[in-house]
PLY file of the C-alpha trace (Angstrom):
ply
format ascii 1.0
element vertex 91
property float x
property float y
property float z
element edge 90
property int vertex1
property int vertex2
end_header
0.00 0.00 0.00
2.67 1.96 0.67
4.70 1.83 -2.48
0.72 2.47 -4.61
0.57 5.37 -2.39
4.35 6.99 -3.40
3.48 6.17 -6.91
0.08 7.92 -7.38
1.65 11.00 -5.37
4.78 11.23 -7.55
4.67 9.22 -10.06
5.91 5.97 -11.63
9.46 7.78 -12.94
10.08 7.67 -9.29
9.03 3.99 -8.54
11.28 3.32 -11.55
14.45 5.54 -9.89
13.93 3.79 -6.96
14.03 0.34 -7.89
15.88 -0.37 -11.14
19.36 -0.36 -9.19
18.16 -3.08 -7.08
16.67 -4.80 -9.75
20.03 -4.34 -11.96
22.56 -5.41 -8.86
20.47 -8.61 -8.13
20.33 -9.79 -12.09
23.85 -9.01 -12.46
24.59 -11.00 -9.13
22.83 -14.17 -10.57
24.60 -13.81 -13.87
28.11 -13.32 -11.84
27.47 -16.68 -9.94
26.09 -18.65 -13.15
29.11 -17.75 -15.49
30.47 -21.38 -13.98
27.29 -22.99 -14.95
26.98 -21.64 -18.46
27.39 -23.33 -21.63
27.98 -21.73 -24.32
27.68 -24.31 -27.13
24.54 -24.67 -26.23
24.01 -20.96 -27.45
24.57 -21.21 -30.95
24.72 -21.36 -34.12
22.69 -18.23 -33.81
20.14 -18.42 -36.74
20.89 -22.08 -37.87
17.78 -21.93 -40.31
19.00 -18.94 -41.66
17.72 -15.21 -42.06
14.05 -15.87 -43.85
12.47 -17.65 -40.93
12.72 -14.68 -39.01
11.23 -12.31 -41.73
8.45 -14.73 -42.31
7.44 -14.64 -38.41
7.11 -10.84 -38.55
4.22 -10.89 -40.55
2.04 -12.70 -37.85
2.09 -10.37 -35.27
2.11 -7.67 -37.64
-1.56 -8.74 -38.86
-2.52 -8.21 -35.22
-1.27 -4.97 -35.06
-2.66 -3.68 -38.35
-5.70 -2.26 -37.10
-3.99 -0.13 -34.21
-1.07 1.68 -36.50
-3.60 3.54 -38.81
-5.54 4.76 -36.16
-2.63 6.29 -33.80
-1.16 8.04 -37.69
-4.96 9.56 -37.85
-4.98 10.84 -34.07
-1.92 12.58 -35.19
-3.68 14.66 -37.38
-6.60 15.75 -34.84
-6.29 19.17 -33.53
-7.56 19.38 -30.14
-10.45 21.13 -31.09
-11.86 18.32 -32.64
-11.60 15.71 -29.99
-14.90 15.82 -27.63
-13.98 14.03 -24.20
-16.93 12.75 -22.36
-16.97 11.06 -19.28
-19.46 8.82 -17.89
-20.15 8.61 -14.27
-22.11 5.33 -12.98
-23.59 5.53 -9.62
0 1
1 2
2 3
3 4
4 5
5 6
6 7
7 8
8 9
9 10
10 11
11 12
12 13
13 14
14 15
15 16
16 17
17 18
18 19
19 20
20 21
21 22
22 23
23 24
24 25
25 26
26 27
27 28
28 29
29 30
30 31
31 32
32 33
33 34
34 35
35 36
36 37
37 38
38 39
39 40
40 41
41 42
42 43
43 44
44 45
45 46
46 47
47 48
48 49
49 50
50 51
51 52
52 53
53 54
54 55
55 56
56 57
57 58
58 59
59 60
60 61
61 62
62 63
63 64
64 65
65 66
66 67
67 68
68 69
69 70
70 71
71 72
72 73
73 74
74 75
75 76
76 77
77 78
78 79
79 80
80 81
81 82
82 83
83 84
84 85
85 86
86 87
87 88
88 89
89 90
């Protein structure tokens, strides 16, 4: 509660200052004590099928998104006149 309550009075930037060196000392700690454990080999070849099976597996997710790019270019072009805000309140 206490952390919700720093973040809605200044913001998540802060949350984010606050916790990303903790975040980045304990990931670098596990990857310090692994470097024994780690094989290497096991890592490549990078891209053993080659280049095209990554181009072709673009185009899936990129359907998905097709609907979402058009509309942010068009909300580029509203002036602010033009948008109407409304807001609903429920009781």
């Amino acid at each position: 509660m206490i952390i919700s309550t720093y973040a809605a009075s200044k913001g998540i930037v802060f949350l984010n200052i606050l916790f990303v060196p903790t975040i980045i000392l304990t990931i670098s700690g596990v990857i310090v004590i692994n470097i024994g454990n780690a094989e290497i080999k096991k890592m490549f070849p990078m891209l053993a099928a080659g280049v095209f099976p990554v181009f072709e597996s673009v185009f899936v997710p990129l359907f998905a998104l097709n609907s979402f790019i058009p509309l942010f270019i068009l909300l580029g072009f509203l002036q602010h006149k033009e948008v109407k805000i409304t807001h609903c309140i429920s009781a």
